[in-house]
C-alpha positions as CSV (number, residue, x, y, z in Angstrom):
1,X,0.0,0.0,0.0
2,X,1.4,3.4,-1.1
3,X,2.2,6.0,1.7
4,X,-0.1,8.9,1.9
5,X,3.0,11.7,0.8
6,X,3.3,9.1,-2.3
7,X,-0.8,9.3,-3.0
8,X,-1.4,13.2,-1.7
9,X,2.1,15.2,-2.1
10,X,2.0,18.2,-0.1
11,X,3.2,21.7,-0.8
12,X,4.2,24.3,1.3
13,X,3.5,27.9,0.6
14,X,2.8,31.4,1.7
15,X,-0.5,31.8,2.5
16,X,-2.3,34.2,0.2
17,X,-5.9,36.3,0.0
18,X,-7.9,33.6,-2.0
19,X,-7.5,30.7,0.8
20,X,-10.1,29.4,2.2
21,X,-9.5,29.2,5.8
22,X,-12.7,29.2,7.4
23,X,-12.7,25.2,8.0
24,X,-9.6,24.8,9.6
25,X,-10.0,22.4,12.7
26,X,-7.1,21.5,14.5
27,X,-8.3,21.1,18.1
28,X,-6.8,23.9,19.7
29,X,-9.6,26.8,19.5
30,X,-7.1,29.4,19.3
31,X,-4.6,28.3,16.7
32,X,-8.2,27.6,14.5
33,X,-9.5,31.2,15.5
34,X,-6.0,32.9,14.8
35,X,-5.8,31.1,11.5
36,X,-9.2,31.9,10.7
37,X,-9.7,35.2,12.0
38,X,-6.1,37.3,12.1
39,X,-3.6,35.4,9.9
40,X,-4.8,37.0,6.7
41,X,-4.8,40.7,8.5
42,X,-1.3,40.3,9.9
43,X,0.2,39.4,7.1
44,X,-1.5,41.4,4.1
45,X,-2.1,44.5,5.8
46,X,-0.5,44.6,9.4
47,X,3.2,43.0,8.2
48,X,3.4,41.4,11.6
49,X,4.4,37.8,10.2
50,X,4.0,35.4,7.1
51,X,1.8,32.2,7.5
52,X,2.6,29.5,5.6
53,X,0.4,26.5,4.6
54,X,0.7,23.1,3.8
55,X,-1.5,22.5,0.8
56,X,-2.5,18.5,-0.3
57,X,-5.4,17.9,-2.6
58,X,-8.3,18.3,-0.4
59,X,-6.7,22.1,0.6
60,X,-5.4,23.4,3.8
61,X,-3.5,20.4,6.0
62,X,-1.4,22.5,8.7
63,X,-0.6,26.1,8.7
64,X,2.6,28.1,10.8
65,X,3.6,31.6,11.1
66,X,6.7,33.1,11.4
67,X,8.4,36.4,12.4
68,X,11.3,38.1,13.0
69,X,12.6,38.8,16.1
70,X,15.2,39.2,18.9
71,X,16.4,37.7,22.3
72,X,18.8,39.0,24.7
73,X,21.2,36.9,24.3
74,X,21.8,35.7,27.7
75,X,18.8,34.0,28.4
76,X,20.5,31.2,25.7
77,X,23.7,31.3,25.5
78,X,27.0,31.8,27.8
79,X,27.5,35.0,26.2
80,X,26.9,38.0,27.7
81,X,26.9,40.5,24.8
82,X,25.7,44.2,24.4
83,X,23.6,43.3,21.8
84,X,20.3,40.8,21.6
85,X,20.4,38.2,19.4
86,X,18.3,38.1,15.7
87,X,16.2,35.3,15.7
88,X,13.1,33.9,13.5
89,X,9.9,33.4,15.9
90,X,7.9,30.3,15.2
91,X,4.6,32.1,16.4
92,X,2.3,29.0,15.8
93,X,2.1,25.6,14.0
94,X,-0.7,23.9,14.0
95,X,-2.0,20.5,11.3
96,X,-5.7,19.3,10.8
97,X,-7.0,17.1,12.4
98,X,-7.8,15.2,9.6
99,X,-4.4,15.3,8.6
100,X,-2.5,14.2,11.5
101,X,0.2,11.5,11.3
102,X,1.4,12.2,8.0
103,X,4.6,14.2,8.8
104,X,2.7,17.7,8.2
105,X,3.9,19.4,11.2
106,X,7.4,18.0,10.7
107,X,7.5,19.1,7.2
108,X,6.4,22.9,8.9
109,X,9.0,22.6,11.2
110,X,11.4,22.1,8.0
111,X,10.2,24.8,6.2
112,X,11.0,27.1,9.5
113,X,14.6,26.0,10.1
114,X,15.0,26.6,6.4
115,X,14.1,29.8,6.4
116,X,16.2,30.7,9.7
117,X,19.5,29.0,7.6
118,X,18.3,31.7,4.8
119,X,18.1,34.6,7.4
120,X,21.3,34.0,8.7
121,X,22.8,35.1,5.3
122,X,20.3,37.7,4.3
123,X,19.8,39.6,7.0
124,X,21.4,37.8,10.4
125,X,19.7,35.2,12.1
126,X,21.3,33.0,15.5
127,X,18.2,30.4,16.1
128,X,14.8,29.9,15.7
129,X,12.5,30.2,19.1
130,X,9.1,28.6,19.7
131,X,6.1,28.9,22.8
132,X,5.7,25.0,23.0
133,X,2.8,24.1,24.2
134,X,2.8,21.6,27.4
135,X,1.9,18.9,24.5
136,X,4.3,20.1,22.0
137,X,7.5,20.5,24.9
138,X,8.2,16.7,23.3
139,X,8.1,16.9,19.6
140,X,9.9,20.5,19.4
141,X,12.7,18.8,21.7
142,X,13.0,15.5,19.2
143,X,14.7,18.0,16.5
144,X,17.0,19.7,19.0
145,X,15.2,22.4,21.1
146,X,16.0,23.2,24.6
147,X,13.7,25.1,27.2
148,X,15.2,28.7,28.4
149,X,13.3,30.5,30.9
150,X,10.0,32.4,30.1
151,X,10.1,36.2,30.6
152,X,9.5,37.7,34.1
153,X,6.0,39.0,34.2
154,X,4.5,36.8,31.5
155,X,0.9,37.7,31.2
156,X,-0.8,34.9,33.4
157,X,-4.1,35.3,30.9
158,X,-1.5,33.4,28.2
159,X,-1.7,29.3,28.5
160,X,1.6,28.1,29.8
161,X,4.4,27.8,27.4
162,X,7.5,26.7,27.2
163,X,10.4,28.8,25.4
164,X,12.1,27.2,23.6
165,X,15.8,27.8,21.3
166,X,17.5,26.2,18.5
167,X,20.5,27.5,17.0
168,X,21.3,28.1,13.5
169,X,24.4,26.8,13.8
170,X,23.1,23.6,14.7
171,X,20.4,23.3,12.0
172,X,23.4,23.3,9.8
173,X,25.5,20.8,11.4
174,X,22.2,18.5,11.1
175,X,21.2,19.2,7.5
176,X,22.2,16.4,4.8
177,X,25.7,17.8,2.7
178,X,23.9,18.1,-0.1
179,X,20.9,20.8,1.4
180,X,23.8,23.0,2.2
């Protein structure tokens, strides 16, 4: 029996006006209503962040956004330096529920580190940071994320989260020779 990537290929892409976004259901109320509701907004008119989508043939399969940012760069590494640290925010990831268990949120994941290893050249970029969720703590640390300690005065209205960093440097020393 064929895999499903073999029968559906997926495609990942910037999200753009036309999609249809409005049945997006992946369990978690506010990844569905930020998806549905703001991702368009911030993108297209606020320039806050860029969602991507993971497109197979029966439309939207998992969606992520990311931004640029910056940490001080204490809070993950040993040094000490004047200046914070340019990073690219994984704001949210999030796959169907339909979808789940075919390597979608993997393949987002992918497309993020790849486009960290791309800002590093273009415009500076030490590691990509995520707000796991307590149920994602497990799958962001299988690729090589480690917790760092959350902000004092985190707004206690958030759900818990825990930051997490993964540097550039070690995306690189993990990707095949040949994706170099």
């Amino acid at each position: 029996m064929p895999s499903p990537r073999s029968v559906d290929p997926l495609r990942i892409r910037q999200l753009t006006p036309g999609d249809d976004r409005s049945g997006f259901a992946s369990g978690h109320e506010s990844l569905d209503r930020y998806f549905r509701l703001y991702a368009g907004q911030n993108q297209f008119r606020r320039h806050l962040g860029v969602t991507y989508v993971a497109v197979d043939s029966r439309g939207i399969a998992g969606f992520m956004t990311v931004a640029a940012g910056e940490l001080a760069a204490e809070r993950v590494t040993r040094d000490r330096g004047p200046h914070p640290l340019p990073i690219l925010r994984l704001a949210r990831l999030a796959v169907q529920m339909n979808a789940r268990g075919r390597g979608i949120g993997e393949a987002l994941l992918f497309e993020a580190l790849r486009l960290a290893v791309a800002m590093k050249t273009s415009v500076g970029c030490a590691g990509v940071v995520v707000d796991a969720k307590p149920e994602a703590v497990s799958f962001y640390a299988r690729y090589g994320f480690v917790a760092f300690e959350a902000f004092e005065g985190a707004s206690p209205a958030q759900p818990p989260s825990t930051p997490m960093f993964l540097a550039v440097r070690r995306i690189e020393a993990a990707a095949p020779r040949k994706q170099r």
